[in-house]
N, C-alpha and C positions, 0 to 999 in steps of 0.2 A: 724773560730770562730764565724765568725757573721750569718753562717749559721749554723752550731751546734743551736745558743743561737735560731735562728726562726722556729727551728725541732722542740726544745722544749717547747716553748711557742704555739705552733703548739698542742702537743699534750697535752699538761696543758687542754687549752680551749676547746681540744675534750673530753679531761676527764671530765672537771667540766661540759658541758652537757649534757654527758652522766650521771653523778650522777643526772644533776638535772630532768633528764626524768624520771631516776630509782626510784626520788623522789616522782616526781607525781604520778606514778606510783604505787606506795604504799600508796599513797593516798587515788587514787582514786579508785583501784580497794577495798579491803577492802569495802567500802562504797559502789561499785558495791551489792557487792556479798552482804553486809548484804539486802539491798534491793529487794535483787531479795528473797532470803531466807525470809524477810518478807513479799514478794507474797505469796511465794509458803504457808508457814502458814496459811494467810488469806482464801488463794483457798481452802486447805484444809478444814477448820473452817465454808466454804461455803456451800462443797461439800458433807459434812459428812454424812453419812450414815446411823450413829445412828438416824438424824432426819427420818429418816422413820417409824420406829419402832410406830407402832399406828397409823400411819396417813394416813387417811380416802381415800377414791376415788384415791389409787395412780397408774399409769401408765406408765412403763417403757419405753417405747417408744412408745410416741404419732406420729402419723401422722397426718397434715392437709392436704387434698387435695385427688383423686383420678384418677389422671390422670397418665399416664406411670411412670412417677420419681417417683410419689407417692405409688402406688403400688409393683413397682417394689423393692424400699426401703422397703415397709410391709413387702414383701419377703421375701426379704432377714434377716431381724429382726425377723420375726415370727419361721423360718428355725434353726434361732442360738439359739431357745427354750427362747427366750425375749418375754414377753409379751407385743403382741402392739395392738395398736387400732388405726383403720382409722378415723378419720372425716373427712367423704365424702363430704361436700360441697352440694350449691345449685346446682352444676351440677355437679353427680355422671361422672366420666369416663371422666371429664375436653373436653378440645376440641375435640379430638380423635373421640371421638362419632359427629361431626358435619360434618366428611369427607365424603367423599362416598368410593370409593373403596382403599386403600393402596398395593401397588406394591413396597414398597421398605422397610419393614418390613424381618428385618433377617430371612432367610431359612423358609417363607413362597410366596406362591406366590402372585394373586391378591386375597387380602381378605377385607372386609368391615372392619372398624373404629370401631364401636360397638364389632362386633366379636371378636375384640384384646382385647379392654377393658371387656370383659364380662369375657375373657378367663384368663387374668390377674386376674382382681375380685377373682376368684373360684379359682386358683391356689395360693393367697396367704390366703385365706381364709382355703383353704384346709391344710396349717401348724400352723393354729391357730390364722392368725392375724383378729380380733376383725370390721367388717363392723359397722359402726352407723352413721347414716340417719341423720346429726346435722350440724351447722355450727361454728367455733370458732368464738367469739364475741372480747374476748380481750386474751391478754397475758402479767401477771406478773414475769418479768424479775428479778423484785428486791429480791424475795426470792426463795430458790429450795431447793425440788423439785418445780419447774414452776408451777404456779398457772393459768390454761387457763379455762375460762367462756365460756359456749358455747350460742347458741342464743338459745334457751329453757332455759336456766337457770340451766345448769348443771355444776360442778364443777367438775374438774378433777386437777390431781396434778404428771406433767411430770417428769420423771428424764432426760429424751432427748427427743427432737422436730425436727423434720423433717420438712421443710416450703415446700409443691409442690403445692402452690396454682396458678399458671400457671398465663394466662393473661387474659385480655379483647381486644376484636375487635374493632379499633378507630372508633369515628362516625365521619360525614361529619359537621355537626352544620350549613346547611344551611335550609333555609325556607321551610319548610313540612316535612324533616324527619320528626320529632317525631310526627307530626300530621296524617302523612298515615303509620309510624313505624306500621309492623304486617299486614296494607291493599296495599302491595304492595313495602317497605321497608321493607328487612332483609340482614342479614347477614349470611345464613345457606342455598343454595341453595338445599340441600339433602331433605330438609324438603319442601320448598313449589317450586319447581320447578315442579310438575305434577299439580300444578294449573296455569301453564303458557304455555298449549299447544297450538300451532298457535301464541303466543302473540310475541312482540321486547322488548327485556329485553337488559338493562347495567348491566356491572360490571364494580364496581369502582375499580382503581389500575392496578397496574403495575409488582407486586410479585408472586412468584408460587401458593401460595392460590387464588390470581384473577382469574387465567389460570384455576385450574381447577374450580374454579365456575363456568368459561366458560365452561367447557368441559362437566360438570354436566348438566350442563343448553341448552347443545346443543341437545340432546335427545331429548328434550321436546317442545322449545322453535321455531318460526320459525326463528328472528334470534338475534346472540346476540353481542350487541357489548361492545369490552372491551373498557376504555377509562383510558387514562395513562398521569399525569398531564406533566411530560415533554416530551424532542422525545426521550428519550429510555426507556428499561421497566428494572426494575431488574430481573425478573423471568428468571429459568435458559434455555440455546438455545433449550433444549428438553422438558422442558413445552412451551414453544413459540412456536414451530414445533408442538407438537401433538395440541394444540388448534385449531388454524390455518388448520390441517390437518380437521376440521369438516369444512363442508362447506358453514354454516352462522354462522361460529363466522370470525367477522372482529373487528382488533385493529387499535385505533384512536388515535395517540400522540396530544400531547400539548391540551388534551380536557379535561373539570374538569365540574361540576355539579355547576350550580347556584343558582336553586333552583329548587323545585321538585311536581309538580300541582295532583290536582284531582279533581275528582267529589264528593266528601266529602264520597262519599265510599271506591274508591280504586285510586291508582297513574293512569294516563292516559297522562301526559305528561312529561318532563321538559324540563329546560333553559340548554343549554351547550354553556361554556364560551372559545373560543380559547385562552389558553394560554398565546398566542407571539402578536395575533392580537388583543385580548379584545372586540374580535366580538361576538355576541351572536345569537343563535338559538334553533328556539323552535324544540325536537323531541319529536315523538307518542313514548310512552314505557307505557307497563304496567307493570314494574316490575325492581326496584332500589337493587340490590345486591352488600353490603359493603365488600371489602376486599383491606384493604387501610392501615393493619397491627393492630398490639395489642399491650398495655399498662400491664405492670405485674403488681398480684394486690399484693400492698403490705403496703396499709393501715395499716394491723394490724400490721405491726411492723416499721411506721413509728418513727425515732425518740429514738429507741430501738436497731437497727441494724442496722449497716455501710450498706450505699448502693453507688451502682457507680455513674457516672457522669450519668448516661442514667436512673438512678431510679431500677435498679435492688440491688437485693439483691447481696453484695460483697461475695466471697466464696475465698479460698484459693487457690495460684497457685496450686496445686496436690493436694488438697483433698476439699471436700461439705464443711469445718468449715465455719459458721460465724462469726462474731466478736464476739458473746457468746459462752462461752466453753458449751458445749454439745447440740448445737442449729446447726441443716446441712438445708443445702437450696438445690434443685435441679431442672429441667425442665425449663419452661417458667419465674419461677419466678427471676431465677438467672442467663439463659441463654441469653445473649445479642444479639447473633451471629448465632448460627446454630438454633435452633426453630425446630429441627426433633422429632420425638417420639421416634425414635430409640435412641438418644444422648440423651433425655431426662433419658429412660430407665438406659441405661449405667449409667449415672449419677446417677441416685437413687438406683442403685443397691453399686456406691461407696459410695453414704450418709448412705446407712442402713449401710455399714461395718465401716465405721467410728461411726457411733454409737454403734456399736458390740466391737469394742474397746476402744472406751473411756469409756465405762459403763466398758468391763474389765479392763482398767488401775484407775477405781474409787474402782476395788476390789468386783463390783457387780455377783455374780456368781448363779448357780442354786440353790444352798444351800439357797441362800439369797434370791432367789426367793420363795420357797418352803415357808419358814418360812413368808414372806410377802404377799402372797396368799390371806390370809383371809381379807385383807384390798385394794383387787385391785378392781377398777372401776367394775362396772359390769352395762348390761344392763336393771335396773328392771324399773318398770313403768308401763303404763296403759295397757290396750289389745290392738296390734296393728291389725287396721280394713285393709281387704284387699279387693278393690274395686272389686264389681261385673259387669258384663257386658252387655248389653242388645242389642240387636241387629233388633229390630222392634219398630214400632208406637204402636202394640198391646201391646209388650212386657212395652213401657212404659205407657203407659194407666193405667197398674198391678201395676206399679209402684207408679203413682200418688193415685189408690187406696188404698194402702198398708201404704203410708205417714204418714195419720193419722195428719196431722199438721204441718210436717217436712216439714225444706225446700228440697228440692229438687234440685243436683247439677248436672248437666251430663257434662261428659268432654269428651269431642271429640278429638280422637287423631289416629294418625296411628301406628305401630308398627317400622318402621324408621324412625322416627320425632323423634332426641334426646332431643329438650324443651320438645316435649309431656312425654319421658319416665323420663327426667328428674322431670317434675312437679308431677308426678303417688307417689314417696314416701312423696312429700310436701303435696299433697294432705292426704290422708293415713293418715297424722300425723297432721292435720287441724282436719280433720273430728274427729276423736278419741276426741277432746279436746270437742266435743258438743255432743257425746254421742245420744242421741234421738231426739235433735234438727233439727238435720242433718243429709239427705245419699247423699251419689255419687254414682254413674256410671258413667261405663265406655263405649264410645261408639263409635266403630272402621269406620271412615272415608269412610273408604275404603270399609268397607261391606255392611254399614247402610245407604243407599241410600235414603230411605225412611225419616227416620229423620234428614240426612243434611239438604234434599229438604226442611223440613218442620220447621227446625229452622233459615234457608238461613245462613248456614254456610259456613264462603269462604275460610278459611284455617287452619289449625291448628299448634298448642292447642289453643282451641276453650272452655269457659267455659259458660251453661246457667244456671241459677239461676233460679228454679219457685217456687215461695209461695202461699198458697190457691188456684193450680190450674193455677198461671200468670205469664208471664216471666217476671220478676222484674228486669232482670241486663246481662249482658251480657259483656265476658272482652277476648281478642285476644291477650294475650300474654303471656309467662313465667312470675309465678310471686314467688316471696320470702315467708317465711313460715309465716313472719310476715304481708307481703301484704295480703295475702289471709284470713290468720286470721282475721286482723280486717275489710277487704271485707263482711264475709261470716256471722261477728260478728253484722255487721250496719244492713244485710236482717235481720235476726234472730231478730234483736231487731226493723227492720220497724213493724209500727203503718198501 
């Protein structure tokens, strides 16, 4: 009996909480769901479509950036008959173009960095996606279609964003970088390593980009050493072994840069600090090459998009989304880990398709294309100048003749220098804004012997300024569209 009465009271008390779960339960879901159903209305109410209808400069998928991810996404978007459009950035073809040769590029064999990215360019261009020469300045999140400002002052208006804005190469931040930065510091061995024949050149770091700086720079260089701040390097055992395999490049653990000397022309020496011991030594180098890793840039959406602990752009476990619906991240910007071109690619090839179907689950389709036509972005504006080239002293003599007044800008550059190719549409789109004020040429390094000698040019991109006849200004480095403009704006208005 008395076990009988503790069965039952046994299951009394499993009953009454199982009612009172069943209770919450009803509670709370109810309250769930209308919540979530008053998302889904809102997002709606967001995303609506009808606001397109008349409104001006719109662009179904924008892209920023042109580097692998970037392109690759163009692709892929332009292919699914979406109209997109690139902003290319102040470095068209992102890092890519700063490598030297690529061997691990899918079912090609060794091919140069440039070549992939040129090849890409023309292939997504050739299905319609949209090249322009611009940079985005800001992006508004709070209405959409997305409201993005470019640095011209152009105004475009996204239904999906693609972020491939890649990263930046760390600097050192010890005494003389930025002071010989361009006369003996860089970070682009492709570009001025054939001005370092016979000299003893470093590279900073330890990662597979140091290695081949080294290996770039062994060609040229008589020798070069890598220096790697503690005793192991990260780079992988087969960039380690092929560096190594030239026979003046030597790597030096626990060695770091302390600071970095000249002759107020070019680098000729520096301080290297032993790690472990805090000993110091001065060495002969003429030439400091950064590869010490990169920072993704992701200013323009700080504060607007969830980013990880490490300052990348956050994306979803299996797909490009960012924390904003119709906004995909890919490459260097959101890649923490691999940093390849190849993984880049991949990844921007899954951003374009994630944009290919979320525009189709918003209901966006060709019809709706068709009809919205008359109001997309398009590229109109001034005549774009396209720089002529000169190749002699006499040839520019013609030139100074022909002025009339104008300043006079020659830009000295090689045809594998990607600052130099990258500065050629900055230029282009400077000059265009001063009309009769101002011409440029262009003038190839490597052929024009006669006017390096005689403007004592030491490396390039190399820009000379001459007014009435005099060289007024002279500047060694990549610069911004906005740098250059008000450069070229201060001669033009010298007294």
């Amino acid at each position: 009996m008395k076990k009988y009465t503790m069965v039952k009271i046994t299951v009394c008390i499993g009953a009454l909480l199982l009612a009172l779960l069943l209770g919450v339960k009803e509670l709370i879901y109810p309250r769930n769901k209308q919540v979530q159903e008053t998302q889904t209305i809102q997002e709606q109410d967001f995303f609506d479509l009808k606001k397109l209808q008349g409104k001006e400069n719109l662009v179904p998928f924008l892209v920023l950036g042109s580097g692998p991810a970037s392109l690759s996404a163009a692709l892929y978007g332009a292919r699914a008959k979406i109209m997109t459009v690139v902003l290319r950035g102040n470095k068209p073809g992102g890092q890519l173009t700063g490598t030297s040769f690529i061997e691990n590029w899918p079912g090609v064999g060794r091919i140069r960095g440039t070549e992939v990215m040129q090849d890409l360019k023309e292939q997504a261009a050739s299905f319609g996606a949209m090249m322009v020469d611009d940079v985005a300045d800001s992006i508004d999140f709070s209405q959409w279609p997305y409201k993005v400002t470019t640095e011209e002052g152009k105004m475009m208006y996204a239904l999906a964003i693609m972020i491939g804005t890649g990263s930046t190469p760390r600097r050192l931040y010890v005494p003389g970088e930025e002071e010989y930065w361009g006369r003996g510091v860089t970070t682009c061995a492709i570009c001025d390593a054939p001005y370092h024949k016979g000299d003893h050149v470093v590279v900073i770091g330890g990662g597979d980009s140091a290695m081949e700086e080294a290996i770039e720079l062994s060609a040229y260089a008589d020798k070069v050493s890598v220096l790697v701040r503690s005793d192991t390097a990260k780079a992988s055992p087969n960039m380690i072994e092929r560096a190594l395999n030239s026979s003046n490049v030597e790597i030096f653990y626990n060695k770091a840069i302390a600071e970095i000397k000249g002759n107020q022309e070019h680098v000729t020496s520096i301080e290297v600090i032993d790690t472990k011991t805090q000993e110091i030594s001065d060495w002969d180098v003429q030439g400091v090459f950064l590869g010490i890793g990169q920072d993704p840039n992701t200013n323009l959406i700080k504060g607007k998009l969830d980013c990880t602990e490490f300052g990348h752009i956050a994306i979803g476990p299996k797909n490009q989304h960012t924390s904003q619906p119709g906004v995909v991240a890919a490459g260097d910007v959101s890649d923490d880990r691999y940093k390849q071109a190849g993984v880049a690619a991949g990844d921007g090839i899954k951003a374009g398709l994630d944009v290919v179907w979320w525009l189709s689950e918003l209901g966006y389709n060709n019809q709706m294309q068709e009809q919205l036509e008359p109001f997309f972005f398009s590229q109109r504006g001034g005549k774009k100048v396209e720089l002529e080239e000169i190749e002699s002293l006499q040839e520019y003599e013609d030139v100074l003749y022909d002025a009339q007044g104008a300043v006079v800008m020659l830009d000295f550059f090689t045809p594998y220098c990607p600052s130099c190719m990258h500065m050629i549409p900055v230029i282009e789109w400077v000059i265009s804004k001063f009309e009769d004020k101002a011409v440029c040429y262009k003038v190839d390094a490597s052929m024009a012997f006669d006017l390096v000698k005689s403007f004592n040019v030491p490396d390039v991109p190399y820009l000379v300024f001459i007014k009435d006849g005099k060289v007024v200004g002279k500047v060694k480095k990549e610069m911004t569209r906005a740098e250059l403009y008000g450069y070229l704006k201060k001669i033009i208005e010298m007294k």
